[in-house]
C-alpha positions in Angstrom: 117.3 107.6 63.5 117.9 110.9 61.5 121.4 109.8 61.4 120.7 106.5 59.7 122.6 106.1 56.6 119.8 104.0 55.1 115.8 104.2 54.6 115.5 104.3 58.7 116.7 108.5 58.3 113.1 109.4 56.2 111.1 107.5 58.8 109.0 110.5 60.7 109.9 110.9 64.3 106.4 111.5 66.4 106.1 112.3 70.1 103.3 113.2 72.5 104.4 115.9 74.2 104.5 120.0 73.3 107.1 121.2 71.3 110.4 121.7 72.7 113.1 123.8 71.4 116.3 121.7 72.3 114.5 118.5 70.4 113.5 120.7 67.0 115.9 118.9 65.2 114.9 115.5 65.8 111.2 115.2 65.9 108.9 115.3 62.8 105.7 115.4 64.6 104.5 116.7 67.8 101.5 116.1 69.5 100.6 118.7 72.8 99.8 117.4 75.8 98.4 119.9 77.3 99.0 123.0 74.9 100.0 124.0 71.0 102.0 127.1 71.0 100.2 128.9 68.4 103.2 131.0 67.7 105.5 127.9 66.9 102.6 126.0 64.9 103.0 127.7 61.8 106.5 127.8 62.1 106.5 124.1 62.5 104.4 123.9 59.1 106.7 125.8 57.0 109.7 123.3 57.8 107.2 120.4 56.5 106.9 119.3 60.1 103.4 119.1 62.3 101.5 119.1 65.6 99.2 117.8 66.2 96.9 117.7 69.9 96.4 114.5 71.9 93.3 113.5 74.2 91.7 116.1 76.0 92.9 119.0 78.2 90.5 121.8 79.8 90.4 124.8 79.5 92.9 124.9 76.3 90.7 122.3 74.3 88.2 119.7 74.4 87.7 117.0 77.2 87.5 113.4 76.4 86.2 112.0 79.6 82.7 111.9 81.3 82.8 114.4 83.5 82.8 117.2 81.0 80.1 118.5 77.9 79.9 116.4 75.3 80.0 119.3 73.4 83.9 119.1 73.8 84.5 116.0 71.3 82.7 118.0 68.4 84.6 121.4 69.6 87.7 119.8 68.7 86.8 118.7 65.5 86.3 122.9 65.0 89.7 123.2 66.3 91.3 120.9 63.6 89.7 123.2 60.6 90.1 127.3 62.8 93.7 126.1 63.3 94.5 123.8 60.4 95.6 120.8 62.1 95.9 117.4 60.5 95.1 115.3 63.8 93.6 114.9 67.1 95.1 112.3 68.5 92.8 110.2 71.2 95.5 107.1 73.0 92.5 104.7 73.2 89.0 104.0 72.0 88.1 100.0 73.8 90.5 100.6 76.7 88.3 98.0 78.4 90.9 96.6 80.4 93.1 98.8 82.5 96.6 100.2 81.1 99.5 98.9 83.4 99.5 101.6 86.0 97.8 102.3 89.2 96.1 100.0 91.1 93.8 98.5 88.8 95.9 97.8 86.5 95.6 94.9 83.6 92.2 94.2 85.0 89.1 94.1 83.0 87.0 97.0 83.5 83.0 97.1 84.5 82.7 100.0 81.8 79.1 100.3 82.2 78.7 100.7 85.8 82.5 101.5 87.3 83.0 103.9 85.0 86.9 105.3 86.2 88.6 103.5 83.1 92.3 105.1 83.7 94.4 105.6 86.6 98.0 106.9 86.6 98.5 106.5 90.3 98.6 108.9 92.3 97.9 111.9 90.4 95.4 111.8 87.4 92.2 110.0 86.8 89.6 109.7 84.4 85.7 108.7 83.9 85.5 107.0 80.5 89.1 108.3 79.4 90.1 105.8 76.5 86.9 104.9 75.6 84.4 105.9 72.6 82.9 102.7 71.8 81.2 99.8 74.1 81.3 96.1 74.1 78.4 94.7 73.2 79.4 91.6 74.5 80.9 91.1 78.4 82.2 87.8 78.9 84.3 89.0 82.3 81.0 90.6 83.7 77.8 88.6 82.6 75.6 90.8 83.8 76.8 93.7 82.0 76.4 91.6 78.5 74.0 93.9 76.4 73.6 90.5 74.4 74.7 92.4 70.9 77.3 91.1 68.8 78.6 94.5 68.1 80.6 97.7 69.1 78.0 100.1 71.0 78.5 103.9 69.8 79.0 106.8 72.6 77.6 109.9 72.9 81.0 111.1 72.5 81.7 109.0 69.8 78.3 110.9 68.3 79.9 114.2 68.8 83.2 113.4 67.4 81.2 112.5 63.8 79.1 115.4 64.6 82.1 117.5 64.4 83.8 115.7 61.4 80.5 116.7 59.5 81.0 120.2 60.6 84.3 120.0 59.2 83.7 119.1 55.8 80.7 121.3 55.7 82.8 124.3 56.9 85.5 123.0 53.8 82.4 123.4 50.8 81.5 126.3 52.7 85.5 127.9 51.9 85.2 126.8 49.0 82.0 129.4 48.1 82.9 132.2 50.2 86.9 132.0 51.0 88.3 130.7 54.1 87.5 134.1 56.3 84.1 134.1 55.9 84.2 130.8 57.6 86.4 131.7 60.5 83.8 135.0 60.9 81.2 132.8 61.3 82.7 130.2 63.6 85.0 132.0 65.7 82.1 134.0 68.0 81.4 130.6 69.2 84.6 129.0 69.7 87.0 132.5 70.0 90.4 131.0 72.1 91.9 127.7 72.8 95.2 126.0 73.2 98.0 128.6 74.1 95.6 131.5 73.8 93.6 130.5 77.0 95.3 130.6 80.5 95.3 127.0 82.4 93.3 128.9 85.3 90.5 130.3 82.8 87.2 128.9 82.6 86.5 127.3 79.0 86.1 129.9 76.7 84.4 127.7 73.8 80.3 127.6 73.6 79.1 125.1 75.9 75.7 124.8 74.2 75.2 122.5 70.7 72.4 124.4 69.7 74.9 127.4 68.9 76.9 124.9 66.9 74.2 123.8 65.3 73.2 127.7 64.2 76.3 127.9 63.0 76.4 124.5 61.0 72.7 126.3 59.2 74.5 129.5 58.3 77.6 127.4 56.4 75.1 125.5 54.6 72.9 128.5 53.5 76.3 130.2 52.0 76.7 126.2 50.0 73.4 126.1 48.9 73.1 129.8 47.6 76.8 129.1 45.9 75.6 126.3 44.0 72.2 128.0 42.8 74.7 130.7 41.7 76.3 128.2 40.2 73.3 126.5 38.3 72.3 129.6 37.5 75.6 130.8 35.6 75.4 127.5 34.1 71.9 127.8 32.8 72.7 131.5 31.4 75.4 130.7 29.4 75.5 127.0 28.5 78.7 125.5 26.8 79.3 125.5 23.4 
């Protein structure tokens, strides 16, 4: 592709796996699986390229299956703004039939009462993994049909626009106070992840969404006391 003579040379090269020195020259965007090399990131960024992070991986960053806090899908919502990344990167949100691997695969899944929803046999499992939303409907299993002619939001799925909010609110909040005021006020609950946290560690993020929520209270107090400055300056010296 890069060696295209035509249009095919600009088209952006993406990958999921960590970045790898011997492939620098022919990928445009990376996306870790398990772990973003800090060090190489902002590297990465100055040649126009980017990384992004993909699913979940413990202790490094969030979870995306059951078995963990739902406090991980907003944590890596944090992530994205403390590190400025562009994209998390989740493979599936209905993966209600099984990928082909393992021994369930291309069958449709119970996903409200079986809830192991990937298999890569023999080695890695996961409760829930690829899936953030719900059928509403069950035609394969009807007594699983929640009689609803809709998608059914997750908790998770809760979190992650928990965490989007948090986001933005932490962008208005740069925008009053610069950018390292916000990381001073977010960091003590979310102070390491991806290559600065061993694989053996335990998690070093807050596990508990009322700190997160603190936090989110403080970021809007510094907003709303920058636009009454604001008003104020306006009111004081009104245009001509």
């Amino acid at each position: 592709m890069k060696n295209n003579p035509g249009s095919g040379s600009r088209l952006p090269v993406f990958i999921t796996r960590e970045y790898t020195d011997n492939l620098k020259d022919f990928i445009d965007i990376w996306a870790g699986d398990p772990l973003i090399d800090l060090e190489v990131l902002p590297k990465l960024q100055m040649q126009k390229r980017d990384h992004w992070f993909y699913n979940g991986a413990r202790p490094n960053y969030g979870s995306v299956i059951l078995d963990t806090e739902a406090i991980d899908m907003r944590l890596n919502c944090w992530l994205k703004y403390i590190f400025r990344l562009n994209v998390w990167f989740i493979w599936h949100g209905i993966n209600w039939r099984h990928c082909n691997e393992g021994p369930k695969a291309g069958l449709f899944q119970r996903v409200f009462t079986e809830p192991l929803s990937f298999i890569n046999w023999p080695g890695s499992y996961g409760n829930g993994d690829g899936i953030v939303f719900y059928p509403g409907r069950s035609p394969f299993f009807p007594e699983e049909d929640r009689g609803l002619d809709q998608l059914i939001g997750s908790i998770r799925l809760k979190n992650i626009r928990r965490g989007q909010q948090d986001y933005e609110i932490m962008w208005l909040a740069e925008q009053a106070v610069a950018r390292e005021k916000v990381i001073e006020i977010v960091r003590p609950v979310v102070p390491r992840a991806f290559s600065e946290v061993g694989s053996n560690e335990p998690v070093p993020w807050s596990q508990n969404g009322e700190d997160y929520d603190f936090v989110r209270s403080q970021l809007l107090s510094l907003i709303d006391k920058a636009d009454l400055l604001l008003l104020e300056e306006r009111l004081t010296c009104p245009p001509k």
